[in-house]
ROPA-143455 format. One record per residue (C-alpha): z, y, x. Coordinates in steps of 0.05 Angstrom, whole numbers, plus 5000, padded with zeros to 4 digits. Example, Ala and Ser with C-alpha at 12.3 -4.5 7.8 and 13.67 -1.06 7.14 Angstrom:
<rs>
R    pz    py    px
R  5156  4910  5246
R  5143  4979  5273
</rs>
This chain:
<rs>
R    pz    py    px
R  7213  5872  7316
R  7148  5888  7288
R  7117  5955  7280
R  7111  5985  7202
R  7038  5990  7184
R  7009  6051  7149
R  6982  6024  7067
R  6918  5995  7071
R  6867  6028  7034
R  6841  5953  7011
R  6885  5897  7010
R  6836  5843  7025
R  6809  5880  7079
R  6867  5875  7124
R  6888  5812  7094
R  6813  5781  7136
R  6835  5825  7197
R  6907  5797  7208
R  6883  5729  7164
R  6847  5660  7191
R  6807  5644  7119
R  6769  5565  7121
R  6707  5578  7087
R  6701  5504  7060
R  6771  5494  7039
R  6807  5565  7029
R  6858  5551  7082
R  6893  5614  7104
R  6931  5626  7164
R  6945  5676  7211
R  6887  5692  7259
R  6936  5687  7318
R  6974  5624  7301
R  6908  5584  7285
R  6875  5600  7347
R  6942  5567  7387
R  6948  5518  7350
R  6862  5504  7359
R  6875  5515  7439
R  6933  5463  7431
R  6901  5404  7407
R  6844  5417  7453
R  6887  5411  7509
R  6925  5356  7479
R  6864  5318  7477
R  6836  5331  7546
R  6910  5311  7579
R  6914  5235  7531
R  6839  5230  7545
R  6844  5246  7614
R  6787  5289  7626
R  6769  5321  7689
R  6781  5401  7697
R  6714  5440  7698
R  6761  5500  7722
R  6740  5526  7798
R  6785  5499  7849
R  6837  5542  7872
R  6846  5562  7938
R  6898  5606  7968
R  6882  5643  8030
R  6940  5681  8066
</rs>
């Protein structure tokens, strides 16, 4: 359940805070959703590609 916001003072304002706007082709959507969906196909790519992790190995020490 989301939380009720207090009335924005200016519309478009909060409408960039909350909003993912593409400057080239007016696409809107929201800031949150965009980004997973950008980190998504990255990582789709890298695991059809095959890529090699740049992450440091992990090593667990008891």
């Amino acid at each position: 359940m989301s939380m009720p916001r207090a009335p924005a003072r200016n519309a478009l304002a909060v409408t960039t805070l909350i909003d993912f706007v593409c400057r080239s082709c007016g696409f809107v959507e929201h800031a949150d959703l965009n980004a997973s969906h950008n980190i998504g196909r990255r990582g789709w790519w890298i695991w059809v590609t095959g890529a090699r992790s740049t992450a440091p190995v992990l090593t667990l020490t008891a």
